[in-house]
C-alpha positions in Angstrom: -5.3 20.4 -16.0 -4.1 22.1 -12.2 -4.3 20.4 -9.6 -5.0 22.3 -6.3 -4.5 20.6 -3.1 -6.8 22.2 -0.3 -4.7 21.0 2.5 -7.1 20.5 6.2 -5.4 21.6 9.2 -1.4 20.4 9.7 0.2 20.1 12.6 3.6 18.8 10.2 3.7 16.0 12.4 1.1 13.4 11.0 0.8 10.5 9.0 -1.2 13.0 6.1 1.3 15.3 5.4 3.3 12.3 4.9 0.5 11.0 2.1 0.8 14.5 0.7 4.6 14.5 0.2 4.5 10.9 -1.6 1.5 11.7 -3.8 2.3 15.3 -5.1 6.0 14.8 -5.8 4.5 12.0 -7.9 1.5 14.1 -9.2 3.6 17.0 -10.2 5.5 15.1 -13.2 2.5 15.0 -14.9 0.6 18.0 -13.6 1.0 21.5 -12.5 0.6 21.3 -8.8 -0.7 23.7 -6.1 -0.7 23.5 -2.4 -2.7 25.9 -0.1 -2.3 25.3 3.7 -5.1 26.6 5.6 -3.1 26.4 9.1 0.3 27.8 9.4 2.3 23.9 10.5 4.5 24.2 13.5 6.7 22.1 11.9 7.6 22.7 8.7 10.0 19.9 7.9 7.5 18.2 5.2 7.2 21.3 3.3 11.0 20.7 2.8 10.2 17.8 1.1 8.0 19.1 -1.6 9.2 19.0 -5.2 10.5 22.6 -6.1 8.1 22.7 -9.1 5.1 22.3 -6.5 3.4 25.9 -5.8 2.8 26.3 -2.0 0.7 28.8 -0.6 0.6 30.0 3.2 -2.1 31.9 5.3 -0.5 35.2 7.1 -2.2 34.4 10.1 -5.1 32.1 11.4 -8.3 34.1 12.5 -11.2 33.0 11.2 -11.9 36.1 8.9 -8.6 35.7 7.2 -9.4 32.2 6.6 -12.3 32.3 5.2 -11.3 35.4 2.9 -8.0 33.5 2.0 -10.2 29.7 0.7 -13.0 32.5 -0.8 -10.3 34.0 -2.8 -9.1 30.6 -3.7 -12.5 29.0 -5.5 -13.2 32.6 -6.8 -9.9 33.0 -8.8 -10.3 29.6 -10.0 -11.3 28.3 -13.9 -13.4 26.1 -14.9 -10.4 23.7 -16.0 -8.9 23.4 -12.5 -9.5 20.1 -10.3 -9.6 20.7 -6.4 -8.9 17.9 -4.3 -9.8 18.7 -0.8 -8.9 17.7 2.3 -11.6 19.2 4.8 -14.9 18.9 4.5 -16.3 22.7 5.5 -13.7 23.6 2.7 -15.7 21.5 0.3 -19.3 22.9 0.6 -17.4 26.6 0.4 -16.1 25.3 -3.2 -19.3 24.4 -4.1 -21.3 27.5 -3.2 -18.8 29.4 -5.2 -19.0 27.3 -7.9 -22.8 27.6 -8.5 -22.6 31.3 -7.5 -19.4 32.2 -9.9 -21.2 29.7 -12.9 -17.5 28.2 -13.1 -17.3 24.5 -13.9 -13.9 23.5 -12.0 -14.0 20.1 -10.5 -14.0 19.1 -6.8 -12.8 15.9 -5.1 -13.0 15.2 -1.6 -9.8 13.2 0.2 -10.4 13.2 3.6 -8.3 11.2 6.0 -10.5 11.2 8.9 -13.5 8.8 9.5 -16.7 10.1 8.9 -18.1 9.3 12.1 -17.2 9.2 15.8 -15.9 12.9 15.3 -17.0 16.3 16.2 -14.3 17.7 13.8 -17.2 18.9 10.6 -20.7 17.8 9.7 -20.4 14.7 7.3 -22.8 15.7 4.9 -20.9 18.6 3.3 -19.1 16.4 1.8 -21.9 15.4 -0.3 -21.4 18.8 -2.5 -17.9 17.3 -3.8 -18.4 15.8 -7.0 -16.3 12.6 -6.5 -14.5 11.2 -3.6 -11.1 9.6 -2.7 -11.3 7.1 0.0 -8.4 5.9 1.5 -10.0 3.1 3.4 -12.8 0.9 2.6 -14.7 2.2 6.3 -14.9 5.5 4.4 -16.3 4.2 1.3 -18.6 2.5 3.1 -19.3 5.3 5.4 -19.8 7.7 1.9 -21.8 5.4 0.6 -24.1 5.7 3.8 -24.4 8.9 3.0 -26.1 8.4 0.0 -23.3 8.7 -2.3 -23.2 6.6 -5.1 -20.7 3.9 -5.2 -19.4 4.9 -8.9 -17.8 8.2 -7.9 -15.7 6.9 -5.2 -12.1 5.9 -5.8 -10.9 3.4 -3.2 -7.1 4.8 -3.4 -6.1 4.2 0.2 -2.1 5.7 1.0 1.2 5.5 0.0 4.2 3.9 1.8 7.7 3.6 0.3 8.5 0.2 -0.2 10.0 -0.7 3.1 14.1 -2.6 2.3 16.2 -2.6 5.7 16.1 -5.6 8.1 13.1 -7.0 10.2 12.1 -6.6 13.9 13.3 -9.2 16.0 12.1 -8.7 19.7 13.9 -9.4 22.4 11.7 -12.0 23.8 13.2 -11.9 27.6 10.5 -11.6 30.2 9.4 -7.9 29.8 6.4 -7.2 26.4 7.9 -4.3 24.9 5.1 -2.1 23.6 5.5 0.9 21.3 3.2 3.8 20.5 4.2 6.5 17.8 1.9 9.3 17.1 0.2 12.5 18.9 0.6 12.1 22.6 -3.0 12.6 24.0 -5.0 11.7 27.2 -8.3 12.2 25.9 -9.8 12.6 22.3 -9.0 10.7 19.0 -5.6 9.0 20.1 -7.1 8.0 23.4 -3.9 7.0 25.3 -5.8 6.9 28.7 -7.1 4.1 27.8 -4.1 2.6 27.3 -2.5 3.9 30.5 -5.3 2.5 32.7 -4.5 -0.6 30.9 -1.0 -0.6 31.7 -1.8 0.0 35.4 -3.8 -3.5 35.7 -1.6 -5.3 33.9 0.7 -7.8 36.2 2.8 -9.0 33.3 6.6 -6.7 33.1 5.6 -4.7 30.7 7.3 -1.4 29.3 5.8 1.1 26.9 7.9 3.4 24.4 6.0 6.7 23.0 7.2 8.6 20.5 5.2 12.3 19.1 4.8 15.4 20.1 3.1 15.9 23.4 0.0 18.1 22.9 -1.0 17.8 26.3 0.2 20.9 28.0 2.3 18.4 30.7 -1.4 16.0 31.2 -0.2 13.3 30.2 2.9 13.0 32.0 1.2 13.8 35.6 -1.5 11.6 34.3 1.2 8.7 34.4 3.0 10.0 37.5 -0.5 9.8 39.4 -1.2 5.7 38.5 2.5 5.1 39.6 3.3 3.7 36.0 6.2 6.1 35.6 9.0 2.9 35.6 6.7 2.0 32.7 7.0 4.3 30.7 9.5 6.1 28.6 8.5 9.5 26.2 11.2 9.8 23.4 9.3 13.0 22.5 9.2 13.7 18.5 11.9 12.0 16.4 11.8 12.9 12.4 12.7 9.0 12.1 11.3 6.9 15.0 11.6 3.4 13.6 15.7 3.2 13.7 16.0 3.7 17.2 12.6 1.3 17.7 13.9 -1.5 15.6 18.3 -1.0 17.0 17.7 -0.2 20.6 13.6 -1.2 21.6 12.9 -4.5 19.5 9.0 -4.4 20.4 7.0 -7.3 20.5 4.3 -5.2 19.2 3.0 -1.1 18.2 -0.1 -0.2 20.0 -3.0 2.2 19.0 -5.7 2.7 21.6 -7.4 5.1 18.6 -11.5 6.2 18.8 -11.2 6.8 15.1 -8.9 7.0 12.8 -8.8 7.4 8.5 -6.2 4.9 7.2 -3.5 4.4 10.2 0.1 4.9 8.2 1.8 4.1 11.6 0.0 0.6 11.4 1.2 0.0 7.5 4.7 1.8 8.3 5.2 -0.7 11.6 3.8 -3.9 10.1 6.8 -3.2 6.7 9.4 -3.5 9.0 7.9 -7.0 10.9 6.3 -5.2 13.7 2.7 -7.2 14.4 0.0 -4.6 15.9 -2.4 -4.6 18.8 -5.5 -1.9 18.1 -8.6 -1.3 19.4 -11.7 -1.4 16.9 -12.1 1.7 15.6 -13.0 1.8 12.3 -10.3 2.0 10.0 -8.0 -1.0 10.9 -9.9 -3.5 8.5 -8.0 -2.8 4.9 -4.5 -3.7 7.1 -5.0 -5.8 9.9 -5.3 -9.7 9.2 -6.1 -11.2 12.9 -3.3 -13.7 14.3 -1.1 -13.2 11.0 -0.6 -9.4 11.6 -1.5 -8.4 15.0 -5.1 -8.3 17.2 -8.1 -6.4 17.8 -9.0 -5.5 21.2 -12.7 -4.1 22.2 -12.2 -0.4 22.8 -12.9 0.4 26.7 -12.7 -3.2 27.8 -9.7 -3.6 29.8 -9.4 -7.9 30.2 -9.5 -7.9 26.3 -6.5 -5.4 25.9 -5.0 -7.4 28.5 -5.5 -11.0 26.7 -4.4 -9.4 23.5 -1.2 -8.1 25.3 -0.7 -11.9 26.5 -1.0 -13.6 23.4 2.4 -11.7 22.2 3.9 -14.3 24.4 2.1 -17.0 23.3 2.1 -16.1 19.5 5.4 -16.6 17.5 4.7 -13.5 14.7 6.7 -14.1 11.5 8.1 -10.7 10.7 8.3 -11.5 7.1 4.5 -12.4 6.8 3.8 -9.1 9.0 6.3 -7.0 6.2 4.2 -8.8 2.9 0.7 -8.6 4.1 0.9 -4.4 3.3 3.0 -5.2 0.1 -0.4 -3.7 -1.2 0.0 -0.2 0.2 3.3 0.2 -1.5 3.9 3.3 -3.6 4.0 2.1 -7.1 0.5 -0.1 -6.7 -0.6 3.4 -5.3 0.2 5.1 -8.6 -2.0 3.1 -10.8 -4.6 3.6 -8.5 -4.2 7.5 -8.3 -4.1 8.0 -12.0 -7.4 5.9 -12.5 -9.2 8.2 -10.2 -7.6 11.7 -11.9 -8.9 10.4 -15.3 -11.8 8.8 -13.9 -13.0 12.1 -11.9 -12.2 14.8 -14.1 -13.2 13.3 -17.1 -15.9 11.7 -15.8 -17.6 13.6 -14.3 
């Protein structure tokens, strides 16, 4: 059996082309492995990563005719013994028209890592023409199974982190709550960080806030600081290929922050809480398989100010035991991933 990856839109920066690196240099000592990205990644450092014996194929160029005549090619070329997981949804329903019109019987998984709501990103119900389904958060099972999906093809498979070995976070605790943010740098949309900003502008505490990502903002963000007077607050590190060395030697936060509408399965959240960093997060959906209130971190109600601000306060009054924070995502570690990855291959394609 081939597997062929369908990889959505990549950046190179994220915490999915992370997932893809673990999971395919595993996948591929078993299987033969194919990647086809359908952007061309700005940064292409991930692809380095990628097992030698892994096939991975590029578009020439992005316009939408090329793309669609690049994935077309793709599911027409296919057999009927190849299994395509996909990870965007549009790219799922094109499978599937091609499979009924070519009378090929290859199978087709979808593995999204978005949620399935609060997004404007692809219509939800195309991904009802996959014939099974990876979720990688319970949210998305659920939200499948809204769909009308039915609960016995969906694997609950969730993500990968290397097993985290390297000493704890141990913040500073002198009067200033160090906050840290690691991710896309965005005003508006999915990461939300004005909302964070604004809170940072009522809060009377010392406070300080480290961000680390790429800023996709065209300069936005920075003037959007500049204009609350936060600026002294504030301190962009920019991208960093490993962020967590300089945030656990020189920051020692008392907490990461994600201000997120939506998000899949947050690997910052799992890779911060491994090394004893507790996390503050608004409600979005997708927190629930890794956040254990008081023990781990806090929720906050997305858009409401006071309860960002109590949540912020409560770092000072809660004493965090980094080694409880490092054990409670013991669960998202690599080798527990495995098992659950192979039960889903031989569950899916034979299956089905």
């Amino acid at each position: 059996m081939k597997l062929k990856f369908i990889c959505a839109p990549a950046s190179g920066n994220g915490g999915t082309e992370t997932v893809l690196v673990e999971a395919l240099n595993y996948l591929v000592k078993t299987y033969q492995i194919e990647l086809f990205l359908t952007t061309i990644p700005k940064n292409r450092l991930w692809l380095d990563k990628m097992n030698q014996k892994i096939q991975i194929h590029e578009l020439k160029n992005e316009s939408r005719i090329n793309k669609l005549i690049y994935l077309a090619s793709i599911f027409f070329n296919a057999s009927s013994q190849d299994h395509f997981i996909i990870l965007s949804v549009n790219s799922i329903k094109l499978a599937s028209q091609i499979r009924r019109l070519t009378h090929k019987h290859y199978t087709i998984t979808s593995w999204i890592h978005y949620s399935l709501i609060n997004q404007k990103m692809f219509d939800p119900n195309n991904i009802k023409f996959a014939d099974n389904h990876w979720a990688i958060s319970t949210p998305i099972k659920e939200q499948l199974m809204n769909l009308g999906i039915k609960e016995k093809s969906i694997s609950l498979i969730f993500n990968p982190i290397d097993c985290y070995i390297g000493k704890l976070n141990i913040p500073k605790k002198d009067n200033v709550i160090r906050i840290v943010y690691v991710g896309k740098i965005m005003l508006d949309g999915q990461k939300n960080l004005r909302e964070l900003f604004d809170g940072l502008k009522l809060f009377n505490w010392p406070i300080h806030l480290d961000l680390f990502g790429a800023d996709n903002s065209n300069g936005e963000v920075y003037e959007y600081v500049k204009m609350l007077g936060i600026s002294d607050k504030c301190t962009f590190h920019g991208w960093k290929r490993n962020p967590w060395n300089e945030i656990l030697n020189d920051i020692h936060p008392d907490a990461l922050i994600l201000t997120s509408k939506y998000e899949g399965l947050p690997m910052v959240m799992i890779e911060g809480m491994s090394r004893g960093i507790p996390c503050i997060v608004a409600d979005f959906s997708g927190y629930e398989d890794i956040m254990e209130i008081g023990e781990n971190g806090y929720v906050y109600k997305s858009g409401n100010q006071q309860d960002l601000k109590e949540k912020l306060l409560l770092l000072r009054e809660k004493g965090f035991d980094a080694k409880v924070i490092s054990k409670s995502v013991e669960k998202f570690n690599s080798e527990n991933y495995y098992l659950r990855i192979n039960k889903a291959l031989k569950e899916g394609y034979y299956g089905k």
